[in-house]
N, C-alpha and C positions, 0 to 999 in steps of 0.2 A: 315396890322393890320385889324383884323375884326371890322368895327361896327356894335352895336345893336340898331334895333329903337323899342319901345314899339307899340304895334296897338290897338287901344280902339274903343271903340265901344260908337253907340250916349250917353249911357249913364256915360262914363266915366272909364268906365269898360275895364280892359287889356287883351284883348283875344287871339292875341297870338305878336310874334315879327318877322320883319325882319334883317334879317343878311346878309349885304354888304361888299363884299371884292374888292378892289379898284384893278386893276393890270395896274396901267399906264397908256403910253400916245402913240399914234399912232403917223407915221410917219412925222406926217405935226406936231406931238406937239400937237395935240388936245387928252382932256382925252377920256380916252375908257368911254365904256358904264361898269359899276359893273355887277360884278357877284352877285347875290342875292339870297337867301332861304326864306322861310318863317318858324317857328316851332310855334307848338300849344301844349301846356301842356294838358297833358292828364288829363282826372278828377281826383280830389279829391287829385291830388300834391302839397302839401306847397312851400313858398314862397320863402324856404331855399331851397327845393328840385328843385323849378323851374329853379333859380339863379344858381345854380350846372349846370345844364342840360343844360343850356341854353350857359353856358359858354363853356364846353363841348363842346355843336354846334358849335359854333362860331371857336373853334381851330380844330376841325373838318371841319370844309366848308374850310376853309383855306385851310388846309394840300391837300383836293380833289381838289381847283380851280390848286394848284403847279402841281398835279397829272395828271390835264387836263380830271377830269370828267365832265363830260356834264350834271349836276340835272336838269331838267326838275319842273321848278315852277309853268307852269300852267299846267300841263295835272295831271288831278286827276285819281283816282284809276279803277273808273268803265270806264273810256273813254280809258286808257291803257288797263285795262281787256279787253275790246272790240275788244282791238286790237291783244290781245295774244292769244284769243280766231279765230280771224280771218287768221292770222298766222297760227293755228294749222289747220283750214281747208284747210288752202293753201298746207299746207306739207302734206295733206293726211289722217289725223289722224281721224280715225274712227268716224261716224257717230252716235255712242250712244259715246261714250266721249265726242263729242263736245255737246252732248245732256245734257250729266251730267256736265258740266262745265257753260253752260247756267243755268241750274236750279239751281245749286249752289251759282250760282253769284245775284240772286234775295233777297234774305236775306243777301247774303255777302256785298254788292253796300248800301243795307239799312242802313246797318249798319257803312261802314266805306267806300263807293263809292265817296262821297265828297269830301274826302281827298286830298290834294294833294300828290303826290308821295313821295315828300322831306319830309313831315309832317308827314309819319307813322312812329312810332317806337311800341318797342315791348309791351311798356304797353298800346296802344291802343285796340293792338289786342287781348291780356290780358283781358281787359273789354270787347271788345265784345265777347268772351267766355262767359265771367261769366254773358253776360246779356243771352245768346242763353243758358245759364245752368238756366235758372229762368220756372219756371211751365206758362202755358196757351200760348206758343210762336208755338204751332204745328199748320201750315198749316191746311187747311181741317179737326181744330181738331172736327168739327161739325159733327156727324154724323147721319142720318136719316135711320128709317125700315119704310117701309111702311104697314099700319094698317089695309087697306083695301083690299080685296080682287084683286090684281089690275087686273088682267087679265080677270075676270068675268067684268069688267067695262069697257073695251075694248071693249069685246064681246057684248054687250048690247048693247053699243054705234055704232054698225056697222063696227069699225077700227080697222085695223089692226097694230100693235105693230112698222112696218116698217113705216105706216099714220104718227102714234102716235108719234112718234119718231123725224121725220124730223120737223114736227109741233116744237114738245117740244124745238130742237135743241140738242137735246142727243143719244147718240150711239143706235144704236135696242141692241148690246150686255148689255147697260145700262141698259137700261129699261128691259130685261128678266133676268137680276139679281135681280134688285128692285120689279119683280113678283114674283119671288123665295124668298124674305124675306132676301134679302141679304141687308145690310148695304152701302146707300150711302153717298156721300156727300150732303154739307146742299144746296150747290148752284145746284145740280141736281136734288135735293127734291124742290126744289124752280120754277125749271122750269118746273115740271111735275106738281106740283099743279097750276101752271098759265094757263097751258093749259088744267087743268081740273075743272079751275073758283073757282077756292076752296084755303082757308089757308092754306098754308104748315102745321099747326097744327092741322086741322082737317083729314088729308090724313096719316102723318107720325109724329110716335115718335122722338124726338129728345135728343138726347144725346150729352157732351160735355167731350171731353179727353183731359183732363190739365194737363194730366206731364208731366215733364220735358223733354225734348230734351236726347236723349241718347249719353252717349262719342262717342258714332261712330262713330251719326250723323254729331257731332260737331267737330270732327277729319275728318271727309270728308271733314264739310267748312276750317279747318285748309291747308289742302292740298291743295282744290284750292288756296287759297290765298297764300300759300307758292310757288306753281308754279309760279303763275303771277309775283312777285317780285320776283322767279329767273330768271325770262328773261328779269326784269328791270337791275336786277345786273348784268346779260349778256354783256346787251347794255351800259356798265355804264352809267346809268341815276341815281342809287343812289349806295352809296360806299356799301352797304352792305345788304343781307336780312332781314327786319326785322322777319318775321318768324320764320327763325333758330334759332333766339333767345326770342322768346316766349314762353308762356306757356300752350300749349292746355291741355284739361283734359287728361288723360290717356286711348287710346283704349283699350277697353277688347275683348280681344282674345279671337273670338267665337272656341268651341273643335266643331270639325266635328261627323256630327251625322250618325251613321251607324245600321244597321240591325244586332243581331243576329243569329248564326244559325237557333233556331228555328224560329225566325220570318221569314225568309227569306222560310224554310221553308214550312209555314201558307199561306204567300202572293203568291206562286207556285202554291198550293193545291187550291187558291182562282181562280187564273186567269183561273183553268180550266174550269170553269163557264162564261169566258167570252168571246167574241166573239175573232175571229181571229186578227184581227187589235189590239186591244189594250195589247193584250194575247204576240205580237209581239215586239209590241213598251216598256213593264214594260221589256222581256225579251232581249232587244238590251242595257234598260238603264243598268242595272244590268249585263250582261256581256261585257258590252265596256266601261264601266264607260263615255261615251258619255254624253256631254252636256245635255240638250233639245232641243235647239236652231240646236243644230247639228242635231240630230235623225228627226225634224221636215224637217230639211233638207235636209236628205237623197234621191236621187234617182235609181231609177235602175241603172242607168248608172254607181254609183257607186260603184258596187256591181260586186266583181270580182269572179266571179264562178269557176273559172280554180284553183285559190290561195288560195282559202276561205276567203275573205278578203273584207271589205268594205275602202273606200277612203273616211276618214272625210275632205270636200274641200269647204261644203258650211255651214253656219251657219244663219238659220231664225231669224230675230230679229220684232219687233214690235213698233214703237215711234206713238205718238198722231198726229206728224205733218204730217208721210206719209205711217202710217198703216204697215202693213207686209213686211220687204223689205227682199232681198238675203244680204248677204255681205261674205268675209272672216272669219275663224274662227279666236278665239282670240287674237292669237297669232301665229307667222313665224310658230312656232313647233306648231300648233295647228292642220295645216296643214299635216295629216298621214295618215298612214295605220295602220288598227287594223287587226291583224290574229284574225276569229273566229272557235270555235270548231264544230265538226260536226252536234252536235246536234243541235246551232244556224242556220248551212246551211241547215241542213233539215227544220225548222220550216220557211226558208225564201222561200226556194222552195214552201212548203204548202201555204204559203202566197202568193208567186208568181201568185201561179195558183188559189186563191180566188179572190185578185186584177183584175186580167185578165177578169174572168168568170163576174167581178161587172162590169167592164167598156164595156162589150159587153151587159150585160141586162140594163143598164144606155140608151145606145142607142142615141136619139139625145141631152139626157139631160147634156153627157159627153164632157164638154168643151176639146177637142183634143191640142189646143192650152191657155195658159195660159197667164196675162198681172202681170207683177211684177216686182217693185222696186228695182234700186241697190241702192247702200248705199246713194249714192247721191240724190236718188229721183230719177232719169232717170227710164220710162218704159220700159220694154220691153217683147217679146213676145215670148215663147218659145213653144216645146213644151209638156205636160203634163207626167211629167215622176216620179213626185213625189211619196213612196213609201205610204207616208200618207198624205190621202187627205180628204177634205169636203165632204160630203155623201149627204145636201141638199141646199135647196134654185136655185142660178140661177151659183152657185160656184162648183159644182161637178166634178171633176179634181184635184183644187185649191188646194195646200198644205193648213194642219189646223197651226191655231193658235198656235205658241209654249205655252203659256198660258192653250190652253184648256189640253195640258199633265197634266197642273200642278192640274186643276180644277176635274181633273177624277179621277189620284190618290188618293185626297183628298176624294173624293166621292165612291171612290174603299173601301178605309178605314173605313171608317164611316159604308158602308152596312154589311162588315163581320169583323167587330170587330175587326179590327188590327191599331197598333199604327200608329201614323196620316204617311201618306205616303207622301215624296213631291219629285221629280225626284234627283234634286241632291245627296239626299241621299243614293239612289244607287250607285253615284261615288263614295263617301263615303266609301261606303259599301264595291266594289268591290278593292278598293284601302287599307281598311282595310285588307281583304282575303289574296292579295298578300303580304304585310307585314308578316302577322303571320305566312306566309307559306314559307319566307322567300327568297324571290324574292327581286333582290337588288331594290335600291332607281332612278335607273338612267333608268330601262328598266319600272319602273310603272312612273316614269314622264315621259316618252318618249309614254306610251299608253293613259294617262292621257293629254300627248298634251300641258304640263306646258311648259313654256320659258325653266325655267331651273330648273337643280334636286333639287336647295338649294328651292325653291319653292313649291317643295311638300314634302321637306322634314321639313320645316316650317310651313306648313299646318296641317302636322302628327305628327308634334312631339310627341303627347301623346299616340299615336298608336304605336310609334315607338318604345316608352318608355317599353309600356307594350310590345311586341312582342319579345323584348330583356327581359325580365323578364320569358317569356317563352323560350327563348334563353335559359338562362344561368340555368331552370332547367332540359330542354332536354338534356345540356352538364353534368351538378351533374350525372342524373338518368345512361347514359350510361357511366360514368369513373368513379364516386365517389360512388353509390350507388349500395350494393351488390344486388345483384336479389334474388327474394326466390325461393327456391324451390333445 
C-alpha cells in the first residue's frame, strides 16, 4: 500500500508530496529501503483536483515499483537532458542537431530543468507553452542600426574593421554588416560602442520586438523535450511520456514558396549581367533543386564529365562554435547523383575554364591547400578544389560561406526588381516544375535527396493538389471535350 507524506515549506505551506511503497524484508529480515517519488501540482490546481492526482500517483508508483521500473527521484530534467544530449553525440548524430538541441534546451531547462524526472506531467509542460506563447519572451529581441557613418569612423581613426573587430570581440563579418545599416543585436551594439567610448544610444537606434514566440518556434521546444523523455521511457525511468500527452500549440504548416514561369524567366534575363560565378551557382540552385549548403560544397571532383552528372557528397554548414565545417549531406539518401542537361554542362565547362584562368592570375595569393573542419571540429588539410570560392583577404581558394548564397540572392533581387529571392526557393521551384509536368513523387524525392517519397510528398502537398487539377483538365480536354474546328 502506498503512503503519502505532505512536504511544506518553512512557511507552512504544502508544496509538493512524497509517495512511499514499502516492498519488504531482506534475507536476514531486515526491512528494505522504500521505493519513493516525489509529485508536485502543477499551478493553479484545486485542492480537489490535487487530491484526485495525487491519488492517481500513488496507485500508479505502485503498479510501476510490481512492474520493476527503475524512477529516477533525483536526476532532474536538464542533468538527464545533458545526458541524452551526450548520448546522441556518442551515436554520431549530426553536428548542427546536437547544435539545435543545445539551443533548445536553454529556455527549455529555464523553464522546467529543475524538475525532477518523476515530477513532470503533462500539465506542466502545458504551462510552459502558454508562458513561451506570452509577447516580450524573444531572445535577442533588442535590436540596434547604427546611426553613424561607421566606416567613415574607422577610416579616420586609422583601423581597420579586422583591428576594430578583435578589439570589440565581434565577427569582421559583424561589424561590415552593422556598416552596411544592417540590424544587429543590442549586446553587439554594446560592445562596438564601448570600444568607441561612446553610449550605445548615441552610436545606434534601438528598437524592441515583443511578440509573441511563433507555434513553430514553440513546437521545436515541444519536440525537444518530447525526445528527451522518450529516451527516459526507453530506459524505464518514468512509465510513460509526458509529452505525448500534452498540448503544444498547433504547427502551421509553412506552403513552399516557388517561382513562376515568368519570374523565373526575369531572374535568367537578370543573371545575364552577372558575373560567371554567381550566373553558375543561381543556375545549379534551380536545376538541381540542391541545397546551398550542398552547391557551397561542390568540388570538381565532383563533377562527372563523361555521365553529366555531379555527386551531392559533401554539405558546407556554418555553427558560431567552429565556423565553416565539411559534413555529410542530410540525409543516407541525401547522398546522390543528379543527371544534368547539356546546357548546365556547357555552362560548367565555361566556368571551368574561368576558375582556372582566376587561380593562375591569383598567383601566390591562391591558397593551393585549404584547412577545414569536419563535423566534429577536427581540421584538416586538403587540397583546393572547391567549385566556389573566396575571391579576397588571405582566403582565396577557401570555399564561400553557404550564407553569402543566401546574402546575394537577396541583393540580386532588390538591384533588378524581382520578388525577394532566397536559394531554397529554387528547390521549390524546381520541385514544383517536375510535378506539373508530371514526373512521379518517388524519382523527384530521389533528386531532391529526401529520406523518403512520403517526405516530399508532405512537403507538396498543395503543389501536388493543384498539378492534379491540371491532371484531371488535360484528361476532360482530350476525351470529353470536343475540339473546334
Amino acid at each position: 500500500m502506498a503512503n503519502i507524506i505532505p512536504r511544506k515549506n518553512k512557511d507552512g505551506v504544502i508544496t509538493s508530496y512524497t509517495i512511499r511503497v514499502y516492498h519488504g524484508y531482506d534475507g536476514a529480515g531486515k526491512r528494505l529501503k522504500p521505493y519513493t517519488m516525489s509529485y508536485k501540482p502543477a499551478p493553479n490546481m484545486t485542492a480537489r483536483q490535487i487530491e484526485k492526482e495525487l491519488n492517481r500517483q500513488a496507485v500508479q508508483f505502485e503498479e510501476q515499483c510490481r512492474q520493476g521500473y527503475s524512477l529516477d527521484n533525483r536526476q532532474t530534467f536538464a542533468e538527464y537532458a545533458a545526458y541524452v544530449v551526450s548520448l546522441k553525440e556518442r551515436a554520431g548524430v549530426k553536428h548542427s542537431v546536437i547544435c539545435w538541441y543545445k539551443a533548445q534546451l536553454e529556455r527549455v531547462n529555464a523553464g522546467i530543468g529543475h524538475l525532477k524526472l518523476c515530477e513532470i506531467h503533462p500539465q506542466h509542460l502545458n504551462a510552459l507553452y502558454e508562458q513561451l506563447s506570452a509577447k516580450g519572451l524573444r531572445e535577442n529581441g533588442k535590436k540596434a542600426v547604427c546611426k553613424m557613418d561607421l566606416s567613415a569612423v574607422l577610416k579616420s581613426s586609422g583601423r581597420t574593421k579586422v583591428e576594430f573587430a578583435k578589439a570589440a570581440g565581434v565577427s569582421v563579418r559583424t561589424l561590415a554588416s552593422c556598416c552596411e545599416g544592417n540590424a544587429v543585436s543590442f549586446d553587439t551594439a554594446q560592445k562596438i560602442a564601448n570600444e568607441l567610448n561612446c553610449k550605445v544610444k548615441s552610436v545606434f537606434d534601438l528598437t524592441e520586438d515583443t511578440a509573441a514566440l511563433s507555434q513553430s518556434t514553440i513546437s521545436g521546444y515541444h519536440r525537444c523535450i518530447s525526445a528527451i523523455l522518450a529516451q527516459a521511457e526507453k530506459e524505464m525511468l518514468i512509465p510513460f511520456n509526458p509529452a505525448a500527452k500534452a498540448t503544444p500549440p498547433k504547427k502551421e504548416k509553412p506552403q513552399p514558396n516557388y517561382f513562376q514561369p515568368a519570374d523565373i524567366d526575369n531572374i535568367r534575363e537578370a543573371l545575364e549581367k552577372e558575373p560567371i560565378k554567381w550566373k553558375t551557382i543561381v543556375h545549379l540552385l534551380l536545376i538541381t533543386g540542391a541545397r546551398r549548403g550542398e552547391i557551397a560544397g561542390l568540388k570538381w571532383s565532383a563533377v562527372d564529365w563523361n555521365n553529366s552528372r555531379i555527386h551531392i557528397n559533401v554539405t558546407l554548414l556554418n555553427r558560431t562554435d567552429i565556423g565553416i565545417y565539411e559534413d555529410t549531406p542530410k540525409t543516407e539518401q541525401s547522398d546522390r547523383y543528379i543527371t544534368l542537361p547539356a546546357e548546365t554542362m556547357s555552362l560548367l565547362r565555361e566556368y571551368r575554364a574561368y576558375w582556372v584562368s582566376y587561380r593562375l592570375n591569383c598567383g601566390t595569393a591562391w591558397n593551393n591547400f585549404v584547412t577545414i573542419s569536419d563535423k566534429n571540429g577536427n581540421a584538416k588539410n586538403e587540397r583546393a578544389d572547391y567549385l566556389f570560392i573566396q575571391e579576397q583577404g588571405n582566403k582565396i581558394g577557401y570555399p564561400m560561406r553557404p550564407d553569402s548564397i543566401t546574402k546575394w540572392c537577396s541583393d540580386f533581387s532588390k538591384r533588378n526588381g524581382l520578388p525577394h529571392i532566397n536559394p531554397h526557393a529554387f528547390r521549390h521551384t524546381m520541385a514544383s516544375i517536375l510535378y506539373f509536368n508530371g514526373v512521379d513523387g518517388i524519382s523527384i524525392s530521389s533528386r531532391l535527396g529526401h529520406s523518403k517519397a512520403s517526405t516530399t510528398s508532405d512537403i507538396y502537398s498543395h503543389i501536388i493538389k493543384e498539378a492534379d487539377k491540371q491532371s484531371a483538365e488535360c484528361i476532360a480536354d482530350v476525351i470529353l471535350r470536343k475540339k473546334q474546328g
